[in-house]
C-alpha positions in Angstrom: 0.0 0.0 0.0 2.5 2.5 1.0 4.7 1.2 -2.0 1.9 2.4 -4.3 1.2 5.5 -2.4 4.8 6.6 -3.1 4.5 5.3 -7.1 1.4 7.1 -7.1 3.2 10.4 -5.8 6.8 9.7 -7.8 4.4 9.5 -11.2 2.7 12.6 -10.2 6.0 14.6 -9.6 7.4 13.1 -13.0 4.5 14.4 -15.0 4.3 17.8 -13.6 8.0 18.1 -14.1 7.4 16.9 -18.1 4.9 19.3 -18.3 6.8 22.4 -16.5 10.0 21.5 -18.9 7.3 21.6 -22.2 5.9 24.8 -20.7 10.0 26.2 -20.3 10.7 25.2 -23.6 8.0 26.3 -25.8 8.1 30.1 -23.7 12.1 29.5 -24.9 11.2 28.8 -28.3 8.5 31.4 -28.3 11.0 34.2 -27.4 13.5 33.0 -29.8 10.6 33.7 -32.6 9.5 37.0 -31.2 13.3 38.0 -31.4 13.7 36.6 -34.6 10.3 38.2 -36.2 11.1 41.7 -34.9 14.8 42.2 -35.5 16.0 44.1 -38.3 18.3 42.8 -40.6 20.8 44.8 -42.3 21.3 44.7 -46.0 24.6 43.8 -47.5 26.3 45.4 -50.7 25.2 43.7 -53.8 22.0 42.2 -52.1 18.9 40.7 -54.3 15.6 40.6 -52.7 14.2 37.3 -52.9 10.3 37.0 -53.6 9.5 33.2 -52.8 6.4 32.5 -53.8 5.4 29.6 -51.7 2.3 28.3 -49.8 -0.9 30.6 -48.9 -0.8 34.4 -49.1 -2.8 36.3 -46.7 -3.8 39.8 -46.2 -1.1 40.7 -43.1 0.5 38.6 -40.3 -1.3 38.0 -37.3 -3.6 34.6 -38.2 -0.7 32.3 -40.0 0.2 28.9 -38.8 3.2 29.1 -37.1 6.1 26.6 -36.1 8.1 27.8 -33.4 10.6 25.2 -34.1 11.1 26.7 -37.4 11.2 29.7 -36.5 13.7 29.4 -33.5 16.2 27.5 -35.7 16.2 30.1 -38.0 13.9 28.5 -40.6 11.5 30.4 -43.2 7.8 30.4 -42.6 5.1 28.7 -44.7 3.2 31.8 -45.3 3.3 35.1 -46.9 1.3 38.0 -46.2 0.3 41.0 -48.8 1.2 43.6 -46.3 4.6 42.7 -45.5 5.5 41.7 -49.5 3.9 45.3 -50.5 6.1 47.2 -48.0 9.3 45.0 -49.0 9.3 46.0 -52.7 8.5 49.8 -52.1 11.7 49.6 -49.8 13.5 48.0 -52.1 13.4 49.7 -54.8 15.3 52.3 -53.4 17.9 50.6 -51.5 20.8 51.3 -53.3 22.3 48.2 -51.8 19.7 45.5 -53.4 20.8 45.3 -57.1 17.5 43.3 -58.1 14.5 41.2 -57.8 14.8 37.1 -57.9 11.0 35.8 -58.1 11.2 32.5 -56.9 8.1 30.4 -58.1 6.6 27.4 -56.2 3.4 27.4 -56.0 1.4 30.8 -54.8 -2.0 30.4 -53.2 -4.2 33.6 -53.4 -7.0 35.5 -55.0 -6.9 37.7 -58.1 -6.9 41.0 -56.0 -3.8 39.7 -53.9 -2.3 38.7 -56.9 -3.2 41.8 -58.6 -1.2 43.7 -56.2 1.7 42.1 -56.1 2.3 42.1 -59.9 1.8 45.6 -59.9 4.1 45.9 -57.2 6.9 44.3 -59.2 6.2 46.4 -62.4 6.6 49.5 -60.0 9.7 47.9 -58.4 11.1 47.6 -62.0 10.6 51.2 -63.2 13.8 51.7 -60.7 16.0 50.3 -63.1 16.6 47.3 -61.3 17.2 43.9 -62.7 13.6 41.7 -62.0 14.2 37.7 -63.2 11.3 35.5 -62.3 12.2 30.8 -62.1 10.5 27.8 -62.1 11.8 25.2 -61.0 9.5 22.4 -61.1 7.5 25.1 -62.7 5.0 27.8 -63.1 1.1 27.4 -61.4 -1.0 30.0 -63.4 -0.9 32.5 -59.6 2.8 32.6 -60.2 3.2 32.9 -63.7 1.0 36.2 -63.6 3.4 37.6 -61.2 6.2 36.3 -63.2 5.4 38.3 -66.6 6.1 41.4 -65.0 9.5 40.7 -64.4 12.4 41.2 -67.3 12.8 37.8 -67.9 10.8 34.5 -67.3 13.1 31.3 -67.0 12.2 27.8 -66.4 14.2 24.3 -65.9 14.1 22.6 -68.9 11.8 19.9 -68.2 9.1 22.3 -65.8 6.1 23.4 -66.9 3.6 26.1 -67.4 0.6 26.2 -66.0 -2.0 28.6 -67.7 -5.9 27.3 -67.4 -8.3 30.2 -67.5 -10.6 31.0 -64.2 -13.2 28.3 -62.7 -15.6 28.9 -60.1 -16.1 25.3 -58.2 -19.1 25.1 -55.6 -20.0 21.5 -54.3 -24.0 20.9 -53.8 -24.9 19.6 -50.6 -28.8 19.0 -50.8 -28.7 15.6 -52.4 -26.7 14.4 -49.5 -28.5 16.3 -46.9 -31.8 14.4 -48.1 -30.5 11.0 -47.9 -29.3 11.7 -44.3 -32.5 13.1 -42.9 -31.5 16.9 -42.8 -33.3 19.6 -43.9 -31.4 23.5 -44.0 -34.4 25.4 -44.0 -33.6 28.8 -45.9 -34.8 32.3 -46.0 -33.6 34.5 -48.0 -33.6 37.6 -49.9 -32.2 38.5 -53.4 -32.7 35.7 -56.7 -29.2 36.2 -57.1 -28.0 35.6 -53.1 -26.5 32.0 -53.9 -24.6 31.7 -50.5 -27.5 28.9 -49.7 -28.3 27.6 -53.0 -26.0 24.3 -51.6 -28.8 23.7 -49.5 -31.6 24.3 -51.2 -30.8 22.9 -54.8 -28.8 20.1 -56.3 -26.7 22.2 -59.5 -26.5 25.8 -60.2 -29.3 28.2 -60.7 -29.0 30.0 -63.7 -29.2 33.6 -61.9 -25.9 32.1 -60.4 -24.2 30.9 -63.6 -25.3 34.5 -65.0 -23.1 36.4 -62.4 -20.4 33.8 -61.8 -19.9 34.2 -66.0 -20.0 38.0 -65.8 -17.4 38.3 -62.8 -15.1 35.2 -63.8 -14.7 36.8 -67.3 -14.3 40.3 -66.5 -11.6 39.4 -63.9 -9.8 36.6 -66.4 -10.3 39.7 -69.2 -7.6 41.6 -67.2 -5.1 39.1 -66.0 -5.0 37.4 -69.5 -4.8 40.9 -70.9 -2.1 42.1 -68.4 0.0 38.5 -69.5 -0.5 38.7 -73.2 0.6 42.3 -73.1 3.9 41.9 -71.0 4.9 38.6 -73.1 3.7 40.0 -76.2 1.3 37.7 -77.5 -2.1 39.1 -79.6 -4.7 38.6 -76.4 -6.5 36.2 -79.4 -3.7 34.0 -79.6 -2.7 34.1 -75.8 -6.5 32.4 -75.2 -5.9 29.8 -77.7 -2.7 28.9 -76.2 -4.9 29.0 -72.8 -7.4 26.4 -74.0 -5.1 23.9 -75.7 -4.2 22.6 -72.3 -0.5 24.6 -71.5 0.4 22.6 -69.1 1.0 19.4 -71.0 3.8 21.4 -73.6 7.4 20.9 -73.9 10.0 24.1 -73.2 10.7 23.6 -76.6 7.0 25.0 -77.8 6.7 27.3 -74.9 9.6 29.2 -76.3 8.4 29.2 -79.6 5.2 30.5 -78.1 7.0 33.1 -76.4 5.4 32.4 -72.9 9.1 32.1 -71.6 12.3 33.3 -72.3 15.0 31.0 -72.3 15.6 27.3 -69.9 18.4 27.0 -67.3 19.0 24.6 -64.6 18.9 26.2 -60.8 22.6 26.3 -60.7 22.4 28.1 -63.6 20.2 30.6 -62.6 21.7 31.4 -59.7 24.9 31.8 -61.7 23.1 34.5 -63.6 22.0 36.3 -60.9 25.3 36.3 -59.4 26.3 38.4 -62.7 23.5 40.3 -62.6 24.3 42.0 -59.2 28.3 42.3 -59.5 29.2 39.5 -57.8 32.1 36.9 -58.7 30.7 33.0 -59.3 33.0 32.1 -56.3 30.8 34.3 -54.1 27.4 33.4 -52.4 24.6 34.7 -53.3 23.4 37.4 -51.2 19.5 37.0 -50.9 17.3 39.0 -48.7 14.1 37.9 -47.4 11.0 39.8 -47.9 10.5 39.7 -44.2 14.0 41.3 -43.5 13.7 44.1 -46.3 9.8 44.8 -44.7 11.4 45.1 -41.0 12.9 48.4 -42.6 10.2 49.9 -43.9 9.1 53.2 -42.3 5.8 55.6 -42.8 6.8 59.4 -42.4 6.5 60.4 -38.6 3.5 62.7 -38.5 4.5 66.3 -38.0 1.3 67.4 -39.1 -0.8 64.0 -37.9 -1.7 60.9 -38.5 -3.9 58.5 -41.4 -5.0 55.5 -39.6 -5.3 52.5 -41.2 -8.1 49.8 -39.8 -7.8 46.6 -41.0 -11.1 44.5 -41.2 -10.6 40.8 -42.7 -12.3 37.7 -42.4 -15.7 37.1 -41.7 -17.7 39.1 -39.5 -18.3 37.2 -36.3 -17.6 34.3 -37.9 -14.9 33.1 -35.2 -11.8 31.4 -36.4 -10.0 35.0 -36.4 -12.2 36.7 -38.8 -13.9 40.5 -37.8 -14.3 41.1 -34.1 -17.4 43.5 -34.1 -16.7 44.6 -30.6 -12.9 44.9 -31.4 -13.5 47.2 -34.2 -16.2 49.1 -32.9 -13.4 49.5 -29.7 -10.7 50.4 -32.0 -12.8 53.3 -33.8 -14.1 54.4 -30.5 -10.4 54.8 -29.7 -9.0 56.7 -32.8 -12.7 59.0 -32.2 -10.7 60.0 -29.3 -7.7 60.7 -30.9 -6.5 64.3 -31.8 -3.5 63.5 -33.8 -5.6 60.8 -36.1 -6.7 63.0 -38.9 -8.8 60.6 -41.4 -9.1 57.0 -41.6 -8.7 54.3 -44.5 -11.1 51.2 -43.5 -9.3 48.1 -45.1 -11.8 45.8 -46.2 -11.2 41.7 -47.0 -14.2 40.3 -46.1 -17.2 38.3 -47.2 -19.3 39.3 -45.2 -21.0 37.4 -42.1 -23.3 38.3 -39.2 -25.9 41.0 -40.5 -26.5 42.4 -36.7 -22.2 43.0 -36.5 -22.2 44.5 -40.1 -25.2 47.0 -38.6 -22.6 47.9 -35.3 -19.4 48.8 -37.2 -21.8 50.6 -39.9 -22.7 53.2 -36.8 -19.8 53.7 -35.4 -18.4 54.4 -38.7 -20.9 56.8 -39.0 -19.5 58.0 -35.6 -16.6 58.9 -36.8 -17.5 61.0 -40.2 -19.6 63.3 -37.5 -16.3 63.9 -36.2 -15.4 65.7 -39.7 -12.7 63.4 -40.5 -12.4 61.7 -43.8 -13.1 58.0 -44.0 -12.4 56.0 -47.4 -12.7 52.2 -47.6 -9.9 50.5 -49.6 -11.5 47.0 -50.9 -8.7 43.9 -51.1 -10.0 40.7 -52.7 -13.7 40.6 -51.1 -15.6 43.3 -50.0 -19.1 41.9 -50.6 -22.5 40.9 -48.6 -21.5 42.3 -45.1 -18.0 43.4 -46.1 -20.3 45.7 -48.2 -22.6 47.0 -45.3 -19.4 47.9 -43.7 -18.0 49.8 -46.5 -21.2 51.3 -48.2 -20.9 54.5 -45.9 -17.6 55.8 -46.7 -16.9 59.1 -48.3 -14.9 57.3 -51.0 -14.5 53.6 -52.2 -11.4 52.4 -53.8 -11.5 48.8 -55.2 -8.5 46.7 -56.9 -10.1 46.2 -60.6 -10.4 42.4 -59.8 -12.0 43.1 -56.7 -15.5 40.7 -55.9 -17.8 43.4 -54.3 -21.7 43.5 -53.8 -23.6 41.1 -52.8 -26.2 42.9 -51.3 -28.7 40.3 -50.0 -29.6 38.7 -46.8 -30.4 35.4 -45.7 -30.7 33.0 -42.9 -30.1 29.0 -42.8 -31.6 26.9 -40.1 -30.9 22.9 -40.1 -33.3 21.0 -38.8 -32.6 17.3 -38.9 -36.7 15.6 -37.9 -36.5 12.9 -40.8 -33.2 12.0 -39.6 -34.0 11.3 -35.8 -37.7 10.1 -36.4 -37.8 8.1 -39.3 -34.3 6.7 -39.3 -33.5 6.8 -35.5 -36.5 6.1 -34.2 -36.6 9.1 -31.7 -39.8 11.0 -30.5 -39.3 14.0 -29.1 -41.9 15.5 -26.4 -42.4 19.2 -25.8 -44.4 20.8 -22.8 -44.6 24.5 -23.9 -46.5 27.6 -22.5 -46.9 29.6 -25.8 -47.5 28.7 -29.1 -43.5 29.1 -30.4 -42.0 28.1 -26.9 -40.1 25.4 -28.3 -38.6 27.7 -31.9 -34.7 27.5 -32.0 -34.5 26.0 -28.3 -34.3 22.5 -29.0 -30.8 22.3 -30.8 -29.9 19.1 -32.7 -33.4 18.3 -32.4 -35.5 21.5 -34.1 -38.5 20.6 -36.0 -39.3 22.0 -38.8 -41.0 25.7 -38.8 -44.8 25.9 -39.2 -46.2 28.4 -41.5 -46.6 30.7 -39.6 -42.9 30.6 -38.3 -41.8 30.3 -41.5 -43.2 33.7 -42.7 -42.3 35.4 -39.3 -38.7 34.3 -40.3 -39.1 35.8 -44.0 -40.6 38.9 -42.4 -37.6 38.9 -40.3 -35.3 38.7 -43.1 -37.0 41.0 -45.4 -36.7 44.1 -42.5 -32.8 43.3 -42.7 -32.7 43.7 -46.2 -34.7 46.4 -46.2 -32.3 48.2 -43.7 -29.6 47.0 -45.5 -30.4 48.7 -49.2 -31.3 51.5 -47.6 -27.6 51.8 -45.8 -26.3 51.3 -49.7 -28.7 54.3 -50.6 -27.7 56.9 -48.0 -24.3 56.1 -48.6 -23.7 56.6 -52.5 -26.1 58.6 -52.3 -29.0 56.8 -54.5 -32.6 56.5 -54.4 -33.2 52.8 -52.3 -35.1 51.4 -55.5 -32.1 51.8 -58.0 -30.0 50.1 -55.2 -32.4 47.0 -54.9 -32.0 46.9 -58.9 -28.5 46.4 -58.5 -28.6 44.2 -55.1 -30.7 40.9 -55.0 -27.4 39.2 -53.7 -25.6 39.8 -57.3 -21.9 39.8 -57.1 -20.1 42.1 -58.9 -16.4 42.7 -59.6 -14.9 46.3 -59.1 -15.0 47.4 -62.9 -18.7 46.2 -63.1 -19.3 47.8 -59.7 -17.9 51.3 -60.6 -19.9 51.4 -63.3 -23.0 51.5 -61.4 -21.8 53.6 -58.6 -21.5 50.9 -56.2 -17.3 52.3 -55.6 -15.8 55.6 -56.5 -12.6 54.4 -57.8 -10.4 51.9 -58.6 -7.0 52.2 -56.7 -4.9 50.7 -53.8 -4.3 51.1 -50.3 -2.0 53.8 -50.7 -4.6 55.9 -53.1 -7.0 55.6 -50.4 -4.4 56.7 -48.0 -3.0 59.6 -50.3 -6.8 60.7 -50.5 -7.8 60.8 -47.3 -4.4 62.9 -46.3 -5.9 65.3 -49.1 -8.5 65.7 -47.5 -7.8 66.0 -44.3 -5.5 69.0 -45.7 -2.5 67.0 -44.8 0.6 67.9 -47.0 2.8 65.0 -48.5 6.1 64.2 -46.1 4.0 65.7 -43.3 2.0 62.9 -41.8 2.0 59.5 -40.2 0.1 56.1 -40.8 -0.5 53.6 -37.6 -2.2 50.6 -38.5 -4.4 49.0 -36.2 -5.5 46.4 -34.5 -1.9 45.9 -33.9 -0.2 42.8 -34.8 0.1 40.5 -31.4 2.8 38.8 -31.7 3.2 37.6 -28.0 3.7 34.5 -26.1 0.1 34.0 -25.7 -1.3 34.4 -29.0 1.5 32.2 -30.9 1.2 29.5 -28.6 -2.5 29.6 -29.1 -1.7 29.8 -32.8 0.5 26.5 -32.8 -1.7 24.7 -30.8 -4.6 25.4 -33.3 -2.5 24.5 -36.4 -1.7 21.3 -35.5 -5.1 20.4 -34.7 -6.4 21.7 -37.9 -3.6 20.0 -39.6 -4.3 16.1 -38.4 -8.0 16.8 -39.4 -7.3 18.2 -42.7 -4.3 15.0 -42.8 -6.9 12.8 -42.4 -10.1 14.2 -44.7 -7.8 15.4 -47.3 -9.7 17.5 -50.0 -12.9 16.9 -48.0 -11.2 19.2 -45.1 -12.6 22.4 -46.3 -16.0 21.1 -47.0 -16.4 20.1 -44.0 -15.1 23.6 -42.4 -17.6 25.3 -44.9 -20.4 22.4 -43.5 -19.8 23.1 -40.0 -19.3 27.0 -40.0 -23.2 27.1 -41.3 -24.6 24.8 -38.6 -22.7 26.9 -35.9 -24.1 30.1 -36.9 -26.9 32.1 -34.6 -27.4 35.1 -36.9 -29.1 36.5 -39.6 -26.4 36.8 -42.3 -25.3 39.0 -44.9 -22.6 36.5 -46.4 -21.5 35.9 -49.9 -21.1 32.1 -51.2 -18.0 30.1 -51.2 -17.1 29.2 -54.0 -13.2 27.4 -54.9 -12.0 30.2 -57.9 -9.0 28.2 -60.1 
């Protein structure tokens, strides 16, 4: 007995000590990373700045997987963010220490209006004189290869590939399934064109869908395929037929002679040539720069004069999963309110949309701060549609990338209810003792019934109101009559250039337009005023070890389901929502 009661104490001793020395370690690792990620780097003579276009590209640091591991030992991370890449190439440009731009291309993950950025990025990196080469190793993915043509040259190992495919808008159907497993998503909704639930409700694409999916999808592949043909050369006419006679699948041989590259090398041998390129003897190592070293020196103008601040809102809204905090942004606008030095305000916009009651909350306080007289301009990234719309439709001026996806002005509400399921299949009976007619609505979790009638149209009525306030937020703010809003909403998605053309945005332009515009306004002269962007970046011990411990959860699930993983994301997101929403659809763009 007393043998045991000693094991018993020696074992718990052991595994508090195990789990004190994991606690030491990680905080060990974390600092290591938190001296790593904010330490500036200094440039050598002769210096290229290597873009590395890898993995997923997101709109600024502060959500990405992290390893600490890799991080501590000095490792690069499997991210990129917009932000930090924008800010690199603007430094670099005029660093008289980096000769040069070395694309590296290995498979970029990101939508059009990230894209879009970047490669005009580049093209203004080049105008500095500076030497831009873009490689492929194994090859070109159809992301990279549209950065790629702005650079000087586009190289490629002799036996890699192109990929160049067109755009395709994939949306799985989940009705069919739904039915055969007893579940019903009982919708209500607004706007023929407000396909966010049409997974739910029908088995294959409505045709109002295919209408705006074909109008978007072409406008947006009309300007990349445009902006490619041009910078290689190639009539636009001839650039398509390349496009549809499967790219992919041609030698280097026929891909010169098509003129979609410039010339084959090994890697040794590119690295060879950039070596010449930027003065340095082939003996000598190549002296690469990271984006996130050449961003760590990148400084605004200290406001002498005051300040632009710039509020970043992406993700969805009250979605969870470190999307848009409602009560976070309505706190940080409260705060900048308060402010004296912040002169204007540029509201950066990446959302989809989400919860139509947070949209209506960041919508007032917005409104807030224009009664303080200050300027406020939206700047759109890749999404600002459905909610990200309501957010942005108040602003003094809009500025959208020209491949942005905006609109989306509908409302609708999805509420499972799985009866078949747990009465005919299960055999279940559920009892309810209720004082009022509708005790029971929305209470009963897993096991909801399906509305009555008159539930049902309580719901629509319920929806309809939202809508109704919604249009009418669009109307005040571009100043239209509600009707020619509601012609134009109905849930269509638009992309910017269709957008500007019916008043829906003011312009299109970047972040720093919308910046430079609301300094002009705010009668702020050029060299004379700051820009904070907030909500900071929380990069402490807290936040990346709650960051690391999400990844690899998420990444054994996703191990496991494979291409199923976000499907079943997308699946459980809508039966964990409680709110009205104002969301646009998902929808897999390629």
């Amino acid at each position: 007995m007393l043998k045991r009661f000693f094991l018993i104490v020696c074992g718990s001793f052991v595994g508090a000590f195990l789990a004190l020395a994991v606690f030491v370690f990680s905080a060990i690792l974390i600092s290591l990373a938190m001296m790593k990620m904010g330490k500036a780097q200094s440039i050598p003579d002769k210096a290229i700045l290597h873009l590395h276009l890898s993995g997923i590209m997101q709109e600024r640091p502060g959500n990405e997987e992290i390893d600490m591991l890799t991080l501590a030992t000095g490792g690069s991370l499997e991210y990129m963010n917009l932000d930090e890449t924008l800010k690199a190439l603007e430094v670099a440009k005029d660093d008289d220490n980096i000769k040069g731009l070395y694309i590296e291309c290995d498979g970029i993950e990101a939508p059009a209006a990230t894209l879009h950025q970047v490669r005009n990025a580049v093209a203004d990196f080049k105008k500095s004189g500076k030497f831009v080469y873009a490689y492929g190793n194994e090859g070109y993915s159809q992301s990279d290869y549209y950065i790629a043509t702005a650079a000087d040259s586009v190289l490629l190992n002799p036996i890699g590939a192109v990929d160049i495919h067109g755009l395709a808008s994939i949306t799985p159907y989940y009705k069919n399934a739904l039915d055969k497993a007893g579940i019903e998503m009982q919708v209500i909704r607004v706007g023929t064109y407000k396909s966010a639930v049409e997974p739910y409700m029908i088995d294959s694409i409505s045709p109002a869908n295919r209408e705006q999916q074909e109008l978007y999808l072409g406008n947006i592949w009309a300007t990349m395929s445009s902006e490619m043909a041009a910078a290689r050369r190639i009539d636009i006419k001839t650039f398509n037929t390349l496009t549809d006679s499967i790219i992919t699948a041609m030698s280097t041989k026929k891909l010169l002679a098509a003129h979609l590259i410039d010339r084959t090398c090994y890697k040794h041998e590119m690295e060879s040539t950039l070596k010449r390129l930027s003065g340095l003897d082939q003996d000598d190592d190549l002296r690469l720069v990271s984006i996130a070293d050449v961003a760590n020196a990148y400084e605004r103008v200290k406001g002498k004069d005051g300040k632009i601040a710039v509020v970043y809102a992406v993700g969805e809204i009250d979605g969870g999963g470190g999307g848009i905090d409602s009560e976070e942004i309505i706190k940080t606008v409260e705060d900048l309110m308060d402010d004296d030095d912040v002169k204007g305000m540029v509201l950066r916009v990446n959302s989809p949309g989400g919860s139509a009651f947070g949209s209506e909350q960041i919508w007032e306080v917005l409104e807030r701060f224009k009664k303080t007289g200050r300027p406020l301009a939206v700047s759109m990234g890749d999404y600002a549609a459905s909610g990200g719309y309501y957010i942005s439709c108040g602003a003094n001026r809009i500025f959208a990338d020209s491949v942005t996806i905006t609109g989306s002005i509908g409302v609708f509400g999805v509420i499972p209810t799985a009866q078949k399921l747990y009465e005919n299949t299960l055999g279940i009976n559920v009892s309810v003792v209720k004082t009022n007619a509708n005790s029971e609505m929305n209470s009963m979790g897993v096991f909801n019934k399906k509305y009555t009638p008159v539930q049902q149209a309580a719901m629509q009525n319920y929806v309809n109101e939202t809508y109704d306030l919604f249009t009418k937020r669009c109307a005040d703010g571009r100043k239209m009559p509600q009707d020619s809003i509601k012609k134009i909403a109905e849930g269509r998605v638009w992309d910017a250039k269709s957008a500007l053309s019916r008043n829906l945005i003011d312009a299109i332009g970047s972040l720093n337009d919308a910046i430079t515009w609301v300094a002009a306004k705010a009668n702020l002269q050029e060299g004379r005023y700051g820009v904070i962007e907030v909500p900071a970046v929380e990069m402490n011990w807290k936040s990346i070890l709650g960051s690391f411990t999400a990844t690899k959860y998420r990444e054994k699930i996703a191990q496991e389901m494979g291409d199923f993983y976000k499907y079943y994301e997308q699946l459980k997101a809508i039966l964990n929502r409680r709110h009205v929403l104002c969301l646009m659809e998902y929808s897999e763009i390629k």
